[in-house]
C-alpha positions as CSV (number, residue, x, y, z in Angstrom):
1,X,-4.0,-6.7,-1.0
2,X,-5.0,-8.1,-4.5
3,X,-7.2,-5.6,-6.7
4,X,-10.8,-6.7,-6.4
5,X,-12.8,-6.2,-10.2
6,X,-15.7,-6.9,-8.5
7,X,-15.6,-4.1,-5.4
8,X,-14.7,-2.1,-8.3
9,X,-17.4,-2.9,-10.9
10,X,-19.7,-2.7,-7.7
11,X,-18.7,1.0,-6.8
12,X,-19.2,2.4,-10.2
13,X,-22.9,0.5,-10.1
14,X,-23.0,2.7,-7.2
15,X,-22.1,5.6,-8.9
16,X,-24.1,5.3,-11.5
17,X,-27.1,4.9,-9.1
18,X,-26.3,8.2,-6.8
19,X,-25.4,10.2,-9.2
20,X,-28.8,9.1,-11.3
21,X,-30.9,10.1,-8.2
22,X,-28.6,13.5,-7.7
23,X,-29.3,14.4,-11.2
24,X,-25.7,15.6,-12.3
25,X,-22.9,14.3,-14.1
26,X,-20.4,15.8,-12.0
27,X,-22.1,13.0,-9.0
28,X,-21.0,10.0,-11.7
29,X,-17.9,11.5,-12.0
30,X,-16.7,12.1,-8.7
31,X,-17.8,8.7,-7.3
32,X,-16.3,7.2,-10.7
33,X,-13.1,8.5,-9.8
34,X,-13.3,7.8,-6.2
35,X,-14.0,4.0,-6.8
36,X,-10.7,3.9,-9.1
37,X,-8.4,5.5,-7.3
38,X,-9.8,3.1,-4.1
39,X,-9.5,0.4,-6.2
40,X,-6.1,1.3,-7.8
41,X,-4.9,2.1,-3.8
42,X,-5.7,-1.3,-2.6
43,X,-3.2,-3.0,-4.7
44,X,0.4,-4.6,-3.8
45,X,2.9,-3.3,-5.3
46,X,6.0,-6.1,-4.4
47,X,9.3,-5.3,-6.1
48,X,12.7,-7.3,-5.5
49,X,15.1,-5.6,-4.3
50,X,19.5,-6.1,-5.2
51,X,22.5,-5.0,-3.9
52,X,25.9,-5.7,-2.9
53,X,26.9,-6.8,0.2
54,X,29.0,-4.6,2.6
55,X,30.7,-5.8,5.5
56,X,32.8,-4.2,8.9
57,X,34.3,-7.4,9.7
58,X,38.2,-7.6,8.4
59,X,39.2,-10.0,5.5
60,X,40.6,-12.7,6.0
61,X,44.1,-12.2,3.9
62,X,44.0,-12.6,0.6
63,X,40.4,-13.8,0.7
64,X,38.7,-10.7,-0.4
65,X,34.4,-10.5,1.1
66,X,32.1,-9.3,-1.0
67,X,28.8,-11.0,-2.7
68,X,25.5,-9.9,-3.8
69,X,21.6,-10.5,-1.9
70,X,18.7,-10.4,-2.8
71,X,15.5,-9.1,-1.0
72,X,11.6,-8.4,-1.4
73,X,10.1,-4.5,-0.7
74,X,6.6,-3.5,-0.8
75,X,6.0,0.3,-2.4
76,X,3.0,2.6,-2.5
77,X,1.5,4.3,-5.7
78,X,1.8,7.7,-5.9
């Protein structure tokens, strides 16, 4: 899904709130880093993809099969 600034800038509002009303910085920081690494999670990550073609079917002879295609994947962040 697309990365959403405004979940994001709304999560660290958040964070600023709790963690105000716990009284500790460590608070902020943890739900500071939990809204960015949900909001860096939540993207897309498309890529296009290359490669050759490969085929089991037999030539026909002297016409040699080969080619190239194209594709789209979808990755993950790690």
């Amino acid at each position: 899904m697309p990365l959403l600034k405004k979940t994001l800038e709304t999560n660290i509002k958040a964070a600023f709130k709790i963690g105000s009303a716990a009284g500790t910085e460590e608070k902020v920081a943890e739900l500071i880093a939990t809204a960015i690494h949900t909001y860096v999670s939540a993207a897309d990550v498309n890529t296009t993809v290359t490669g050759a073609v490969v085929t089991g079917l037999p030539a026909v002879v002297g016409v040699p099969i080969s080619g190239t295609a194209t594709g789209v994947g979808k990755g993950t962040l790690s």
